[in-house]
C-alpha positions as CSV (number, residue, x, y, z in Angstrom):
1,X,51.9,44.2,122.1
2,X,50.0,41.1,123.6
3,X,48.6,38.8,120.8
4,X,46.3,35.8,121.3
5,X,46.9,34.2,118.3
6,X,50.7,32.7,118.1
7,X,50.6,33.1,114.0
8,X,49.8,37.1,114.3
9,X,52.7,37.3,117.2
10,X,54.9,35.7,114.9
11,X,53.7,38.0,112.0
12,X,53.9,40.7,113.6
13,X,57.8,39.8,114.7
14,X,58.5,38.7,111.0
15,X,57.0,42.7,109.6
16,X,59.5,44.3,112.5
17,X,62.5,42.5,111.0
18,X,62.0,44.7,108.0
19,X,59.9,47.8,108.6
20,X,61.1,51.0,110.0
21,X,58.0,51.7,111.4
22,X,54.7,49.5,112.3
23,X,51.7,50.1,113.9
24,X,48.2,48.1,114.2
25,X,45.3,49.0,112.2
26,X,43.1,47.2,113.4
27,X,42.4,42.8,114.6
28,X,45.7,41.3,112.9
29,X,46.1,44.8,110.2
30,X,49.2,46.6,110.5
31,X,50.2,49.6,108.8
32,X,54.1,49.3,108.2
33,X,56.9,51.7,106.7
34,X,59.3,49.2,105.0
35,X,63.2,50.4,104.4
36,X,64.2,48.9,101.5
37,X,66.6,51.3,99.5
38,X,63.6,54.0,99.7
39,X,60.8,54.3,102.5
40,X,57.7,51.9,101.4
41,X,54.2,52.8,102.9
42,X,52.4,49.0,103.2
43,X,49.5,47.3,105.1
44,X,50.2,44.1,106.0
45,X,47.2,41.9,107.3
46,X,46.4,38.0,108.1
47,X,43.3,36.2,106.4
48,X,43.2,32.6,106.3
49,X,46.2,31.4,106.5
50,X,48.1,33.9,104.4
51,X,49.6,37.2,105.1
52,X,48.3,40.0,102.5
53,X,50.8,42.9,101.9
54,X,49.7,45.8,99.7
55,X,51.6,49.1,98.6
56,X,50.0,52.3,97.9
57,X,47.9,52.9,94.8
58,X,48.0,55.2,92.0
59,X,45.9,56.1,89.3
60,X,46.1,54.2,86.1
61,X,44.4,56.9,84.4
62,X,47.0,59.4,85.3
63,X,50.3,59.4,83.2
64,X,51.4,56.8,80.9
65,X,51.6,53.3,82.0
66,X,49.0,51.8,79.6
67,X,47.6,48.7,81.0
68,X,48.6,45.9,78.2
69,X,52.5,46.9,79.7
70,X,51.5,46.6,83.3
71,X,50.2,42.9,82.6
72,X,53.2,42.0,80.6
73,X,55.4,43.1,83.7
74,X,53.2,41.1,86.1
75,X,55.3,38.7,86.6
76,X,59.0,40.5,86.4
77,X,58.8,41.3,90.2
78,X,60.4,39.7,92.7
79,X,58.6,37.2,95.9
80,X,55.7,36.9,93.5
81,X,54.3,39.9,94.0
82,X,51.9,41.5,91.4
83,X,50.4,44.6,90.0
84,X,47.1,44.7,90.7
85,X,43.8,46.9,89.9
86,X,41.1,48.1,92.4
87,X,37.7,46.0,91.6
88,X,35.4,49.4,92.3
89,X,38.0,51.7,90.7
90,X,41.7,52.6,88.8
91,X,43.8,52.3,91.8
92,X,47.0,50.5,90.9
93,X,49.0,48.9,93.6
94,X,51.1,45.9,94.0
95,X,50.4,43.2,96.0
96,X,51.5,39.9,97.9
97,X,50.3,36.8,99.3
98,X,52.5,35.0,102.0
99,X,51.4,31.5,103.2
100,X,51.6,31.8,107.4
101,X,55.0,28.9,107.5
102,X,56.8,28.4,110.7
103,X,58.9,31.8,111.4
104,X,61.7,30.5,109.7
105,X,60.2,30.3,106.1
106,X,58.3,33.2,106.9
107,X,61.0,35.6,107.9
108,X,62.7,34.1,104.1
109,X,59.3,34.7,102.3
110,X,58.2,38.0,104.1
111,X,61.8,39.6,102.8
112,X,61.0,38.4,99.4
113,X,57.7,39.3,98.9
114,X,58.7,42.8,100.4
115,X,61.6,43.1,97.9
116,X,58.5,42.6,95.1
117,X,56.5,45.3,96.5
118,X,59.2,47.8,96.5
119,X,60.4,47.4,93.4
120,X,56.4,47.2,91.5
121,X,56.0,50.5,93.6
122,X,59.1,52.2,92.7
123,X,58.0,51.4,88.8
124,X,55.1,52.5,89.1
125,X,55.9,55.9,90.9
126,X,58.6,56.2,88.2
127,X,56.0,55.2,84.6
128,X,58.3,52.6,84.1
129,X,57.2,49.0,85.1
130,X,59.5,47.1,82.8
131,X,62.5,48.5,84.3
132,X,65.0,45.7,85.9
133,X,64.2,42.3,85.1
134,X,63.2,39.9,88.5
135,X,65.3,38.5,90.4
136,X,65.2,36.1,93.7
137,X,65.8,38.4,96.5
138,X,65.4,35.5,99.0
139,X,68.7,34.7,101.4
140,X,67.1,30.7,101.1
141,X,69.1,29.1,98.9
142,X,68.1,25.9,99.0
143,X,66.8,23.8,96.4
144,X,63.4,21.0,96.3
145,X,63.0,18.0,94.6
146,X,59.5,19.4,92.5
147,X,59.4,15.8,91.9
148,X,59.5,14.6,95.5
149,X,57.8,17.6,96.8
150,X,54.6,16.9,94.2
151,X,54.4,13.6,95.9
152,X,53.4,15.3,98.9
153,X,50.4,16.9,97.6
154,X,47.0,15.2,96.4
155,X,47.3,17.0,92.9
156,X,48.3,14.0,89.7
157,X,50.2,15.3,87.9
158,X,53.2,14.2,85.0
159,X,56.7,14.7,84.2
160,X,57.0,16.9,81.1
161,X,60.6,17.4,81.5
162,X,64.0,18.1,83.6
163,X,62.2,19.7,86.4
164,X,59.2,20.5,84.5
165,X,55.5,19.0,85.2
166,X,52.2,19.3,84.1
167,X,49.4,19.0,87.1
168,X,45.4,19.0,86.3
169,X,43.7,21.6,87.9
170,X,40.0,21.4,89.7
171,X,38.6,23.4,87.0
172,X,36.1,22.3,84.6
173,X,38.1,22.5,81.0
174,X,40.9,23.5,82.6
175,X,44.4,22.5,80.7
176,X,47.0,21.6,82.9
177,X,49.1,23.6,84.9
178,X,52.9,23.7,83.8
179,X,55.4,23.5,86.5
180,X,59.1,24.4,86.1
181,X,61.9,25.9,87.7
182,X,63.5,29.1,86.9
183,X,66.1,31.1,88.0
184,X,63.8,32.8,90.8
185,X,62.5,29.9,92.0
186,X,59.4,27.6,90.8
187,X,57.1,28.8,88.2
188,X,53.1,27.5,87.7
189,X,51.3,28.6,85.3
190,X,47.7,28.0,83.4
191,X,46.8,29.4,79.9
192,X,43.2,30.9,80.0
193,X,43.1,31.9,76.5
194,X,45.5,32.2,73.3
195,X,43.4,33.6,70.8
196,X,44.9,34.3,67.0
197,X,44.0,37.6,66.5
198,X,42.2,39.7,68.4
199,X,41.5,44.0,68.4
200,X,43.3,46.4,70.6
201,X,40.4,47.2,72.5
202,X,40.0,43.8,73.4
203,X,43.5,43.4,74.4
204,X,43.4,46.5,76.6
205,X,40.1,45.1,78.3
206,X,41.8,41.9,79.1
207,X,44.4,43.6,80.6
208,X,42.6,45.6,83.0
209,X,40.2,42.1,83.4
210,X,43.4,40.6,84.7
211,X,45.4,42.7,86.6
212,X,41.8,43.8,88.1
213,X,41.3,40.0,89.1
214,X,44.9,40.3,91.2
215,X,43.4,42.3,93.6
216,X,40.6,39.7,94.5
217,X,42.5,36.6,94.3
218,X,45.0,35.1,96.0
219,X,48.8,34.4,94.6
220,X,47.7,34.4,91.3
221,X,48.6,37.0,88.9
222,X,47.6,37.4,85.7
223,X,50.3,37.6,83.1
224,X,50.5,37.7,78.9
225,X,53.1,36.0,76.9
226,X,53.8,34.8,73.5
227,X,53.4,31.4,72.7
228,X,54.3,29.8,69.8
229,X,54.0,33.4,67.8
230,X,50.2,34.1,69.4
231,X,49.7,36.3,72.5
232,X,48.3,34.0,75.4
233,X,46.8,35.6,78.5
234,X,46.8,33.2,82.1
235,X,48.0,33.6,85.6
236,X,50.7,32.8,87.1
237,X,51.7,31.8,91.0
238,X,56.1,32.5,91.6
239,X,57.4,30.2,94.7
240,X,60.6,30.0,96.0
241,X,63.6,27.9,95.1
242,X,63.3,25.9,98.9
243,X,59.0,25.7,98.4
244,X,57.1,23.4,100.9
245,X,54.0,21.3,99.8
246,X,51.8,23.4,101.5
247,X,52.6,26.0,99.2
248,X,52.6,23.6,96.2
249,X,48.8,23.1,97.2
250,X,48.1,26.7,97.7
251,X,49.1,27.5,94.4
252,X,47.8,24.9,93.1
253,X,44.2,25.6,94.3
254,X,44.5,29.6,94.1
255,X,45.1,28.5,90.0
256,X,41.9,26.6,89.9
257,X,40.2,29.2,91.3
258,X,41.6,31.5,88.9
259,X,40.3,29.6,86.0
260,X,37.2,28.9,87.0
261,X,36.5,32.6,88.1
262,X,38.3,34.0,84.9
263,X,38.3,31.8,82.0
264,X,34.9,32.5,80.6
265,X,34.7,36.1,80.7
266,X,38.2,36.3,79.4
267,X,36.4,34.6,76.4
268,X,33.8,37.1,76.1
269,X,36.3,40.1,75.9
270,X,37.7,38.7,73.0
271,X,34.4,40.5,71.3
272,X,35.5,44.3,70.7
273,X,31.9,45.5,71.5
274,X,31.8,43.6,74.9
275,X,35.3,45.1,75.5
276,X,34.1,48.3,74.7
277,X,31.2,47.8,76.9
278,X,33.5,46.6,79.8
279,X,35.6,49.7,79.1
280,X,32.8,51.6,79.7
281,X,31.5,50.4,82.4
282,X,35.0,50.4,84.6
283,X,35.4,54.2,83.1
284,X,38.3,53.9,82.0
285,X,40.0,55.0,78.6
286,X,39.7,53.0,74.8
287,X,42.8,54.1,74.1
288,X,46.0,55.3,75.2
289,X,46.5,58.2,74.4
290,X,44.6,59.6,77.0
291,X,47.8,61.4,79.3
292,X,46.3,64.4,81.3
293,X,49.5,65.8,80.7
294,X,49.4,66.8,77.4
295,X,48.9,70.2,75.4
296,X,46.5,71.4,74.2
């Protein structure tokens, strides 16, 4: 295959590595069969700098993953890859985002994110998306500076910590981003909302809100924690141990974007009736007890 564009020739080398099978679908798509420990059906395209990989979708209103425990396993999977929810409908998939690095990094970041998608699809096949806890799949080793490496960017941001930092965001209102290092890598965060109490409805419209918003932006994916005793909603962007500054700025921005896209009418679904409403209009159930499964 003849490519005029040196990024989609080494893309298209980097998907070979690890598929079993990979065929174009169209200018820089490809349709790829990845073998890893079971036969993954992907597409893989490039957009901007970033290679997009996305499993196969199933229904969310079919069986019994409820959304609230999809969102709280966001961000258990490896290579930063996400659950995410079809903007026009309930197809759940997972999702990746790969910055286009030199062939390298991109072979290293390609196997990760691949590792992610496997394992959110083999969860979700199975109804059971909290099952093994993440861990980096990546054969990089190598450890960054965050320190150094911020330097590098144009973000401000300040030490918090041992390898922990807090960056402000180009989002109006915004808090700052945190920054630390785990075990899988580098961690950045931003809180959208923590509210003290809020209704079940509302918490299931947030949910879909956020895992829905993971399938139109990039890295980002939403997550839910608790903080200090109260549930907190954000997003979340997972890098590896050995990140470059171009990534750094990536995430960096894609968490801005986030924010600004996301932060106000995460606010409004704190109302029951406007999650109720929102339900509504995405047709999708009120409650979970809605299995097509069960007898009558």
């Amino acid at each position: 295959m003849r490519f005029a564009n040196e990024a989609a020739a080494t893309a298209f080398r980097v998907l070979g590595t690890w598929s079993a099978e990979i065929e174009s679908a169209g200018p820089w798509r490809w349709r790829c069969v990845v073998q890893n420990g079971a036969r993954t059906p992907i597409t893989a395209a490039m957009r901007e700098g970033f290679l997009q990989l996305a499993g196969p979708a199933s229904d969310l209103r079919e069986g019994t993953r409820a959304p609230e425990e999809v969102l709280l396993a966001n961000d258990t999977l490896a290579g930063g890859a996400r659950f995410a929810l079809d903007r026009f409908g309930s197809g759940l998939h997972v999702r990746s985002d790969v910055v286009l690095l030199e062939e390298r990094l991109l072979m290293d970041r390609v196997r990760s994110a691949l590792a992610g998608l496997g394992q959110g699809t083999h969860r979700l096949e199975h109804s059971a998306v909290h099952e093994n806890a993440s861990v980096s799949s990546s054969a990089d080793t190598g450890e960054v500076d965050c320190e150094e490496l911020l330097r590098e960017t144009a973000w401000r941001c300040t030490a918090r910590g041992p390898d922990e930092f807090a960056v402000e965001l180009d989002a109006a209102s915004a808090p700052p981003a945190r920054i630390k290092r785990d075990e899988s890598g580098i961690a950045i965060g931003v809180e959208l909302i923590r509210p003290g109490t809020m209704s079940e409805l509302s918490q299931r419209a947030l949910a879909i809100f956020l895992l829905t918003a993971g399938s139109a932006l990039r890295l980002a994916r939403g997550r839910t924690a608790e903080v200090d005793g109260q549930r907190s909603f954000g997003f979340q962007v997972s890098l590896a141990a050995s990140a470059v500054a171009e990534e750094i700025d990536h995430a960096l921005a894609a968490l801005s974007i986030a924010h600004r896209m996301c932060a106000r009418e995460a606010n409004v679904l704190l109302d029951e009736a406007a999650a109720r409403c929102y339900l509504a209009a995405r047709d999708l159930p009120t409650n979970h007890n809605h299995e097509h499964h069960k007898e009558n």
